[in-house]
MARBA-3410 file (N, C-alpha, C, O; in Angstrom, 1 decimal):
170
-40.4,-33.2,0.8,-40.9,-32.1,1.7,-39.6,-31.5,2.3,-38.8,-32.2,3.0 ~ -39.4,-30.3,2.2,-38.6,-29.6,2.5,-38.0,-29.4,4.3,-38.7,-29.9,5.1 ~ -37.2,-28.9,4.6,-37.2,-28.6,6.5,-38.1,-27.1,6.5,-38.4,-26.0,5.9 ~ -38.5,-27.9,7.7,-39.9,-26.8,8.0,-38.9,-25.3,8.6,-39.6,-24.2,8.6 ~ -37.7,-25.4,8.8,-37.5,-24.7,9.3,-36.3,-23.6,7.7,-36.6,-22.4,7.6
-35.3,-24.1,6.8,-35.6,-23.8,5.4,-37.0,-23.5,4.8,-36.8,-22.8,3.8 ~ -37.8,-23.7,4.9,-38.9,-22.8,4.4,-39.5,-21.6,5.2,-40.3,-20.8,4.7 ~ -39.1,-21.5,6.5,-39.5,-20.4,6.8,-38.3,-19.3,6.9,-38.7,-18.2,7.1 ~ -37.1,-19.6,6.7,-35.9,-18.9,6.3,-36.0,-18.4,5.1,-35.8,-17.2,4.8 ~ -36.4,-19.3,4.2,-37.1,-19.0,2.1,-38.1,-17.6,2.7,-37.8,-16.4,2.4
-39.2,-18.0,3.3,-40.2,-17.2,3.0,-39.7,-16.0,3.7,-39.8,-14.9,3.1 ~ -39.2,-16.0,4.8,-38.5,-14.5,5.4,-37.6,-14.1,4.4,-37.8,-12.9,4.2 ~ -36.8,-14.4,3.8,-35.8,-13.6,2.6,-36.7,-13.2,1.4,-36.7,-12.0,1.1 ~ -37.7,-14.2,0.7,-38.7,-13.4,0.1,-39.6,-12.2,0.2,-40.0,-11.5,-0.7 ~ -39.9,-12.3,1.8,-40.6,-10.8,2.3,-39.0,-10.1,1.9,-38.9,-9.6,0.8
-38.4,-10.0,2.5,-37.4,-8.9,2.2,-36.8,-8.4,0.6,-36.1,-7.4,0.4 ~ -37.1,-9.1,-0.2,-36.1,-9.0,-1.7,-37.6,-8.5,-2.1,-37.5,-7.5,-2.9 ~ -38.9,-8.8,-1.9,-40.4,-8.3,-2.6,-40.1,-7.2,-2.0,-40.4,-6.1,-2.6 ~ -39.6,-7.0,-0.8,-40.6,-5.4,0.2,-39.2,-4.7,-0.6,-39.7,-3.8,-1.2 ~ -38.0,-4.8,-0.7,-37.0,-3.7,-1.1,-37.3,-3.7,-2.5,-37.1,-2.5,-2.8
-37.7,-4.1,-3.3,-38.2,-4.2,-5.1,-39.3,-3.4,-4.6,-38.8,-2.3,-4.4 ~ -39.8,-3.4,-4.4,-41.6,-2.2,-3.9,-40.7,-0.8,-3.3,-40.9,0.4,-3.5 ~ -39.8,-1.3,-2.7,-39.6,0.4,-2.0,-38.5,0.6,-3.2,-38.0,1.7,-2.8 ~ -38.0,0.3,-4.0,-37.3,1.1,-5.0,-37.9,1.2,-5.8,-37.2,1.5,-6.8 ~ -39.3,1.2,-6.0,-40.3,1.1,-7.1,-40.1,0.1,-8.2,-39.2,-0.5,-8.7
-41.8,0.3,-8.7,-41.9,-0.3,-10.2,-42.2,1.1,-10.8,-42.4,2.2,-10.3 ~ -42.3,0.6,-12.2,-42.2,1.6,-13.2,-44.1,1.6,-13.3,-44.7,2.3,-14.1 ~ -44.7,0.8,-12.7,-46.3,1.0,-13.1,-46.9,2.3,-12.0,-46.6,2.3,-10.8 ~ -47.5,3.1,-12.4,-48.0,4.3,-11.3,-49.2,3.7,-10.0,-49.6,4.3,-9.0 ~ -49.7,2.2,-10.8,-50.8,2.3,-10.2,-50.1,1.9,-8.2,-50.8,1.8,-7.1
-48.9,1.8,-8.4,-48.8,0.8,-7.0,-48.3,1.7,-6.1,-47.2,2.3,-6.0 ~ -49.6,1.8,-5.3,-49.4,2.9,-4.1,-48.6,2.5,-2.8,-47.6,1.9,-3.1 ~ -48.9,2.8,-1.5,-47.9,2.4,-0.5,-48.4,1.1,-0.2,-49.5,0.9,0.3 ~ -47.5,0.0,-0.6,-47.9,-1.1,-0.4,-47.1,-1.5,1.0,-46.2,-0.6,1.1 ~ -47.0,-2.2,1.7,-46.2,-3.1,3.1,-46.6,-4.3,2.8,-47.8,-4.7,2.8
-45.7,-4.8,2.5,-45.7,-6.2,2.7,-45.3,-6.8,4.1,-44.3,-6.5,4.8 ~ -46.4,-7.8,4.5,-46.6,-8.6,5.8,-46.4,-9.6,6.3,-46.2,-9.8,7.4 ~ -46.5,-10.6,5.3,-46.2,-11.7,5.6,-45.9,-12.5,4.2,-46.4,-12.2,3.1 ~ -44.8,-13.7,4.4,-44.9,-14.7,3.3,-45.0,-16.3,3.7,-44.1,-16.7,4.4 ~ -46.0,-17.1,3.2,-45.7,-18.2,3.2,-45.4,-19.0,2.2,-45.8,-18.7,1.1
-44.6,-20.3,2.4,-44.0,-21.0,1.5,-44.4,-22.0,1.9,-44.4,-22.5,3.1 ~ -45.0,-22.8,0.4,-45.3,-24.2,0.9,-44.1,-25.5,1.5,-42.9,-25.4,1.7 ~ -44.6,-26.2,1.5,-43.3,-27.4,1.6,-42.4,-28.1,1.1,-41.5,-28.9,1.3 ~ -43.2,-27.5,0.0,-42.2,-28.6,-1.3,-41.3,-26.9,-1.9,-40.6,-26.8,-2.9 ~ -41.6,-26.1,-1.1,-40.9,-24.6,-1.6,-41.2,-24.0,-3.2,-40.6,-23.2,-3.8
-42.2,-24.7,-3.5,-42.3,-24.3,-4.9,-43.2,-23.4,-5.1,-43.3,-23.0,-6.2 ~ -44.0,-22.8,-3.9,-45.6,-21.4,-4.5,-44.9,-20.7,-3.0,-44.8,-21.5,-2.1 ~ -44.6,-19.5,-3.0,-45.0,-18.4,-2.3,-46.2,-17.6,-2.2,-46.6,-16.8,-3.0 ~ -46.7,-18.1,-0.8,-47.7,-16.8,-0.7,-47.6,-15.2,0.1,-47.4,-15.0,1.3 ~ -47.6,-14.2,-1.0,-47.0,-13.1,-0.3,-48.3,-12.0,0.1,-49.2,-11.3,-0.4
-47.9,-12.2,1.3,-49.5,-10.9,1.5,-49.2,-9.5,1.9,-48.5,-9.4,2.9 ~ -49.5,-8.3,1.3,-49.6,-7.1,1.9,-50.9,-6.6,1.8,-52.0,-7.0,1.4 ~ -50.3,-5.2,2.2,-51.4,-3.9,2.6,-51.1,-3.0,1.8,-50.0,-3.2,1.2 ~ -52.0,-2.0,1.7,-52.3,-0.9,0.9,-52.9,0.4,2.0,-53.8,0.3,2.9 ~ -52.3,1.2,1.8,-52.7,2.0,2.7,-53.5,3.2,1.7,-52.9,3.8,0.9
-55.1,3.3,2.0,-55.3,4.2,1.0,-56.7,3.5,0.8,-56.9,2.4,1.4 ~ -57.8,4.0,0.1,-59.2,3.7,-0.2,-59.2,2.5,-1.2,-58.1,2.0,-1.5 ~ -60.4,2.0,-1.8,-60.4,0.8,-2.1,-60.3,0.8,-3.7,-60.4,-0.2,-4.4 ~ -60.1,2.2,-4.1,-59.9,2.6,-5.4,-58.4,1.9,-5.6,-58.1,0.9,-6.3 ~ -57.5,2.9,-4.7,-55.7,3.0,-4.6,-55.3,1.2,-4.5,-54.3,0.6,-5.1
-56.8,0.4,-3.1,-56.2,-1.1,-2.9,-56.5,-1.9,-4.5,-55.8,-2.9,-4.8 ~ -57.6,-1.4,-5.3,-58.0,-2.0,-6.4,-56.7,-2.2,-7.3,-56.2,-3.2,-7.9 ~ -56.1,-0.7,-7.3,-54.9,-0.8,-8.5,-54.0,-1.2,-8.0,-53.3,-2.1,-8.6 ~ -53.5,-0.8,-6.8,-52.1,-1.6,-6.1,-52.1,-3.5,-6.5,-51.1,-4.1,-6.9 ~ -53.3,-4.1,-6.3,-53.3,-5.4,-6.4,-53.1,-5.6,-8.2,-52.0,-6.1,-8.5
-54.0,-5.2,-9.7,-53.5,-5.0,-10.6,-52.5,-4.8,-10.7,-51.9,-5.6,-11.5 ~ -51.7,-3.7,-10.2,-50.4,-3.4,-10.3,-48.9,-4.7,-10.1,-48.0,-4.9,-10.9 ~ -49.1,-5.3,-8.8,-49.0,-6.4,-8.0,-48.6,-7.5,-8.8,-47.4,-8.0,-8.8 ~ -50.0,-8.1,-9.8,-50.0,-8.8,-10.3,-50.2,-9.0,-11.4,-50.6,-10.1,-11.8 ~ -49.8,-7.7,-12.3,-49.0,-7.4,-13.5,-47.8,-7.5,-13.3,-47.2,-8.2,-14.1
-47.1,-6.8,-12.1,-45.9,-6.5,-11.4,-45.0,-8.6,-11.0,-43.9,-8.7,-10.6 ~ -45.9,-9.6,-11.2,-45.3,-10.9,-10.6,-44.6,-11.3,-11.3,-44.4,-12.4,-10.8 ~ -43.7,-11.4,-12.6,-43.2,-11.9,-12.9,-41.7,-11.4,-12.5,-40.8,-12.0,-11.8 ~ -41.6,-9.8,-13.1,-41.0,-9.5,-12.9,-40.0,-9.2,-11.1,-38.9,-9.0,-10.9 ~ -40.8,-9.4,-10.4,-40.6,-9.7,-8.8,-40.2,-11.1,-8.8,-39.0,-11.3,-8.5
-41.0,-12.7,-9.0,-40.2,-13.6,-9.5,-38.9,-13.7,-9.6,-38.1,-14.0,-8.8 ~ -38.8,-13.2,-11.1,-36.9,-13.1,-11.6,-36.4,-12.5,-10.5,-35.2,-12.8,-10.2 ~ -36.8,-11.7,-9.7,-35.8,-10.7,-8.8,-35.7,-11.2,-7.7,-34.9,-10.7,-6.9 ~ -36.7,-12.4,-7.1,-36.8,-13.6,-6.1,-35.3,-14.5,-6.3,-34.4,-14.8,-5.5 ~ -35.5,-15.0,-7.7,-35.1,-15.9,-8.5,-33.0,-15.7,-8.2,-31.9,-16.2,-7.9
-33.6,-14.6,-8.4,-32.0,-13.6,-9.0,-31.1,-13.5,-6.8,-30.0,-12.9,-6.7 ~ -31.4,-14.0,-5.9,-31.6,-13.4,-4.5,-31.8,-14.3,-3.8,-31.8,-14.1,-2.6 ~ -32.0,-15.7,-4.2,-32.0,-16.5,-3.5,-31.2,-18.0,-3.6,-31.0,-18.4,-4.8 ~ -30.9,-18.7,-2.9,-30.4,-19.7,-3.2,-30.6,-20.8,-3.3,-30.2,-21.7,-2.5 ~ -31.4,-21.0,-4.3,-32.7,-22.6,-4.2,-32.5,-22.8,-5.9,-32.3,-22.1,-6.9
-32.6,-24.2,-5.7,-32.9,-25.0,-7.2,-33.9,-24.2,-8.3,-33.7,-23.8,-9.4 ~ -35.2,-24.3,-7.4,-36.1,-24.0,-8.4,-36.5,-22.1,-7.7,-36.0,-21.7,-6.7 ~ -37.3,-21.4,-8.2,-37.8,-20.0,-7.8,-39.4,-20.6,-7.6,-40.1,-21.2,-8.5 ~ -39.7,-20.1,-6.4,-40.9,-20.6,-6.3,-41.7,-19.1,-6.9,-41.4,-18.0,-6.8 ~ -43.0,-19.7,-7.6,-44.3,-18.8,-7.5,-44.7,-17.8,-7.0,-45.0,-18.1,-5.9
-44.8,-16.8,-7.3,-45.5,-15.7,-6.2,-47.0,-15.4,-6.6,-47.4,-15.1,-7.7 ~ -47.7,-15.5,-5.6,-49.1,-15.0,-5.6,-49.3,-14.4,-4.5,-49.1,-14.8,-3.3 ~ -49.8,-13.2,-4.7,-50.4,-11.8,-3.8,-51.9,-12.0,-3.7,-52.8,-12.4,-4.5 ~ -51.9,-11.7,-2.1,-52.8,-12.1,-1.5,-52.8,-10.6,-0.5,-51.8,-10.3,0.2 ~ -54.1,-9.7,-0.6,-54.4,-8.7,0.4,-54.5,-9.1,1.6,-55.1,-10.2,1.8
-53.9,-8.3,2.7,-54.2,-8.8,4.0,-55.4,-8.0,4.6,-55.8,-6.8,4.4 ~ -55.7,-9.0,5.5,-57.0,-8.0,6.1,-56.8,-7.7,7.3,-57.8,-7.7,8.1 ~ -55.7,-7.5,7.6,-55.0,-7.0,9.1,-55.8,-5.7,9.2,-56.5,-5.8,10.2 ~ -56.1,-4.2,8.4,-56.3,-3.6,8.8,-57.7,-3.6,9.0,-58.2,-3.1,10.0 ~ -58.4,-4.4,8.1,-60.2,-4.3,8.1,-60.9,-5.1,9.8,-61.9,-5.0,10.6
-59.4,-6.0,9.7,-59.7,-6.6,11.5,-59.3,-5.7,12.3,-59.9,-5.6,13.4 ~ -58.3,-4.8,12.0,-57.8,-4.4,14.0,-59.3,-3.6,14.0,-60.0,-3.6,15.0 ~ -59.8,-2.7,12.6,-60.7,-1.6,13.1,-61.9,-2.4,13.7,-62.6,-2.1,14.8 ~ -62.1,-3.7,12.9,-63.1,-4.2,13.5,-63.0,-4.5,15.0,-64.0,-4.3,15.7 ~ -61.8,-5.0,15.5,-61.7,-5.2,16.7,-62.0,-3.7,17.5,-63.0,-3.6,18.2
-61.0,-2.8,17.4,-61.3,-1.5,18.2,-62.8,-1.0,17.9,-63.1,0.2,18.3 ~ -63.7,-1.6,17.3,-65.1,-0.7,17.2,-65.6,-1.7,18.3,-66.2,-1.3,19.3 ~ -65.4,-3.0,18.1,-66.0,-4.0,19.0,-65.1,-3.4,20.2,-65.8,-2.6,20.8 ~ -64.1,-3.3,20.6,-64.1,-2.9,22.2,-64.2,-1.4,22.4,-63.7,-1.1,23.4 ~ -64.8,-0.5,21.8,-65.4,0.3,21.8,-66.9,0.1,22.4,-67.7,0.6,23.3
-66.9,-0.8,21.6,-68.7,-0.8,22.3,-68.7,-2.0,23.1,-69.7,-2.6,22.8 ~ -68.2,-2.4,23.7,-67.8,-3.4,24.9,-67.5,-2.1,26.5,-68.2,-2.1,27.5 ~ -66.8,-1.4,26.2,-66.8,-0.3,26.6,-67.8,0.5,27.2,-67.9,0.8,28.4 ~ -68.6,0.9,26.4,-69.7,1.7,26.4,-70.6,0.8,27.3,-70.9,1.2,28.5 ~ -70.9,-0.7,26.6,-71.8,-1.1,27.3,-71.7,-1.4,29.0,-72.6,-1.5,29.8
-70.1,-1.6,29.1,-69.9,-1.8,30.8,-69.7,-0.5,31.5,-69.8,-0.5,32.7 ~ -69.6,0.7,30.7,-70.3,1.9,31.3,-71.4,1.9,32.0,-71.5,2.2,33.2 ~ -72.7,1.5,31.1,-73.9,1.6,30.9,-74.4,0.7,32.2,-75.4,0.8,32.9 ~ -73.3,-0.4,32.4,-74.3,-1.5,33.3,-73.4,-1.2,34.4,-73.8,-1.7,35.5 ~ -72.2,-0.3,34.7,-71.6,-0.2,35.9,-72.8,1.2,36.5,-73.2,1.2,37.7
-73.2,2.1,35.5,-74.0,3.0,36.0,-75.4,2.8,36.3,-76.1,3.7,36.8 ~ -75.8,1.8,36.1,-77.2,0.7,36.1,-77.2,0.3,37.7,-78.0,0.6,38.6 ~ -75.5,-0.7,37.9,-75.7,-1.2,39.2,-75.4,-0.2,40.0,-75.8,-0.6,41.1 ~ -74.8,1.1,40.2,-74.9,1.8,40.7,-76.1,2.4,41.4,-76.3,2.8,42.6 ~ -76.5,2.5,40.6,-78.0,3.3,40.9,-79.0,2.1,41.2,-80.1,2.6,41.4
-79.1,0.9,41.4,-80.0,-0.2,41.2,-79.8,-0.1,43.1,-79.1,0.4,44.0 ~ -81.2,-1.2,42.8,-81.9,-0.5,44.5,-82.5,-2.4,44.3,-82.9,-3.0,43.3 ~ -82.4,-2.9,45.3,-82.8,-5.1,45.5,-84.9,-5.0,45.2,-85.8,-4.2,45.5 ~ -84.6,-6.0,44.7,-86.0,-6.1,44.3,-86.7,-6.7,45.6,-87.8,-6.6,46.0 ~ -85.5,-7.6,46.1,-86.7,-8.3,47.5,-85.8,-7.1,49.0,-85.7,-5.9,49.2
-85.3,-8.6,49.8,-84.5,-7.7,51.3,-82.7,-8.0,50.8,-82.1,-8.9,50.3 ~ -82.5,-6.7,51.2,-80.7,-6.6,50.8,-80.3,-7.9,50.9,-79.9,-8.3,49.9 ~ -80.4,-9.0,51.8,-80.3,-10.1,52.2,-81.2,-11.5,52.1,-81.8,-12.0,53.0 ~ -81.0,-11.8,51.3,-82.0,-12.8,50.7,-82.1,-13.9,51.3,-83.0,-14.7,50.9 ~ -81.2,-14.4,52.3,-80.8,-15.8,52.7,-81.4,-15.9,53.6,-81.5,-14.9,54.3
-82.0,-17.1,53.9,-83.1,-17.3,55.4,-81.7,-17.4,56.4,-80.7,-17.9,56.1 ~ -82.0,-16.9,57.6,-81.0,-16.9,58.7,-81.8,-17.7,59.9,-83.0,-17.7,60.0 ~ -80.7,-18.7,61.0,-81.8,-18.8,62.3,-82.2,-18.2,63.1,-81.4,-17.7,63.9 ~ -83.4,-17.9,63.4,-84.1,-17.1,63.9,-83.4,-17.2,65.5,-83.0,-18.1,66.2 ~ -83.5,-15.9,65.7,-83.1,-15.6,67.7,-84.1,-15.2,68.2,-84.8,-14.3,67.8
-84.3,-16.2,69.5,-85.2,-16.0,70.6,-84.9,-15.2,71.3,-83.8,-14.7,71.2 ~ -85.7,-14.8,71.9,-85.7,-14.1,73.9,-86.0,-15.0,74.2,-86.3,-15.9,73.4 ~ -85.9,-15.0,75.7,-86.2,-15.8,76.7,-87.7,-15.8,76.8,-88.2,-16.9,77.1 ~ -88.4,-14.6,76.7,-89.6,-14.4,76.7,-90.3,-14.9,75.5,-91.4,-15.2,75.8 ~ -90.0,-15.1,74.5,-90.3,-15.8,73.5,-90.3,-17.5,73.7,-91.2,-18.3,73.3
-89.3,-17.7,74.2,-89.1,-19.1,74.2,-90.6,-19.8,75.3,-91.4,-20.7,75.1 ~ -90.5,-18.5,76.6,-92.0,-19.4,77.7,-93.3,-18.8,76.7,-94.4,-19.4,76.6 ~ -93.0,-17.9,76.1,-94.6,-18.1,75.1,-94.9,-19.3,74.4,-96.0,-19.9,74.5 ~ -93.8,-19.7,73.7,-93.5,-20.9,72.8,-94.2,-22.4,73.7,-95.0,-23.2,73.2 ~ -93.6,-22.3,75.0,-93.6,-23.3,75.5,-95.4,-23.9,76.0,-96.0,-24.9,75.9
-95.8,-22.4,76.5,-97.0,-22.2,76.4,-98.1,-22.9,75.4,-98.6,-24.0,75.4 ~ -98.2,-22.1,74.7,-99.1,-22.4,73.3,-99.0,-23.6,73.0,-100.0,-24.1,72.6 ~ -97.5,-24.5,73.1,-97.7,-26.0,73.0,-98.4,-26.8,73.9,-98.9,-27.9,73.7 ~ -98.5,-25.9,75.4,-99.3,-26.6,76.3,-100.8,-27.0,76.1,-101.5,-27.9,76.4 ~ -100.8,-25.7,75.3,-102.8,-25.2,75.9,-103.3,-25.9,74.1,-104.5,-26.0,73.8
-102.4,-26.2,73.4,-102.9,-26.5,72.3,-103.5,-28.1,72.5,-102.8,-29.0,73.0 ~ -105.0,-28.2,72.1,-104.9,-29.5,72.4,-104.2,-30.9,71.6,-103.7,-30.7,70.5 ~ -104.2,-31.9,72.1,-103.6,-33.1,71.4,-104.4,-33.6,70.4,-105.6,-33.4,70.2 ~ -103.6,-34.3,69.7,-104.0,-34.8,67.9,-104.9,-36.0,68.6,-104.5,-36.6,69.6 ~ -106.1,-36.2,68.1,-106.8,-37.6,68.4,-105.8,-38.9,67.5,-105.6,-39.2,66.3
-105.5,-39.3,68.4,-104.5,-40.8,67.8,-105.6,-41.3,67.2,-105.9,-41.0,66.1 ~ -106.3,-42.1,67.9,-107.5,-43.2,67.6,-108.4,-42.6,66.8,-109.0,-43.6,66.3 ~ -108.8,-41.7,66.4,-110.3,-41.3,65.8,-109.8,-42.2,64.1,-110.6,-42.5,63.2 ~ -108.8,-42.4,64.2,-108.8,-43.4,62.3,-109.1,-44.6,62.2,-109.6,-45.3,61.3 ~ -108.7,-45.1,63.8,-109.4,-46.8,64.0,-110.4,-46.7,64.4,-111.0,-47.8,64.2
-111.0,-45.7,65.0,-112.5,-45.9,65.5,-113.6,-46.2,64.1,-114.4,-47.1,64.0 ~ -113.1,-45.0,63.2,-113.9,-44.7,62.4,-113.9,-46.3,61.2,-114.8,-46.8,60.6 ~ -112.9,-46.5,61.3,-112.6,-48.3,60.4,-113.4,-49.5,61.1,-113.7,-50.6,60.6 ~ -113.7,-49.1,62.4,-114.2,-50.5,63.3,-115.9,-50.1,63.0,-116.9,-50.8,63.1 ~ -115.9,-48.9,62.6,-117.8,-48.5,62.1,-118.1,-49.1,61.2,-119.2,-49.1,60.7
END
């Protein structure tokens, strides 16, 4: 197992010696504007995986990848030829889907968007279903309230204590 940190030096020099071989061209027509994005290398440094983009419809990304990977051997030797390792690791092209995500992301916060429009202009306009204030509070007397109070406890009459033993001694 190789240093983790040698293999990520390998795979950054391989993005660079693949992306300058692409920008000086191949001789195949089909390979449109490709960017290469990222490369990983395994551990044992023997398989590269090299991922790019295509910029262009799914016709242009169809042949660029064909192209690619008719195009691997010859990118190999020119890995091979550029770098300073025992063995030349493998290349396999791999499409990224960087662009099919960011759009997907900006359509999702698009409509993330919209919809906190929708509910900021909702609570705006929204009117309480019970009282603005929903929480029971302690009630405040008057003074005049309080001798009513006192009142009505007077004139109310008393609970019969006894009438449960009376009725048990029948």
């Amino acid at each position: 197992m190789a240093d983790p940190a040698r293999a990520r030096k390998m795979a950054d020099r391989i993005k660079v010696i693949v992306a300058k071989r692409l920008e000086r061209g191949l001789r195949d027509p089909r390979v449109g504007f490709v960017t290469i994005t990222d490369v990983k290398v395994t551990g044992d440094l023997q398989h590269a995986s090299v991922f790019y983009t295509v910029y262009g419809n799914a016709v242009e990304r169809a042949d660029s990848a064909a192209a690619l990977k008719a195009a691997t051997g010859m990118l190999r030797s020119e890995v091979g030829k550029n770098i300073t390792a025992r063995l030349t690791p493998s290349l396999e092209f791999i499409a990224d889907a960087i662009p099919e995500n960011a759009a997907l992301i900006d359509d999702l916060l698009r409509e993330a968007r919209e919809r906190d429009t929708e509910v900021g202009e909702l609570a705006r306009t929204a009117k309480y279903a019970g009282d603005e204030d929903p929480y029971v509070k302690p009630r405040e007397y008057d003074e005049d309230d309080d001798a009513e109070a006192e009142a009505d406890e007077a004139e109310a009459p008393a609970p019969a204590a006894h009438a449960h033993t009376e009725d048990a001694a029948n």
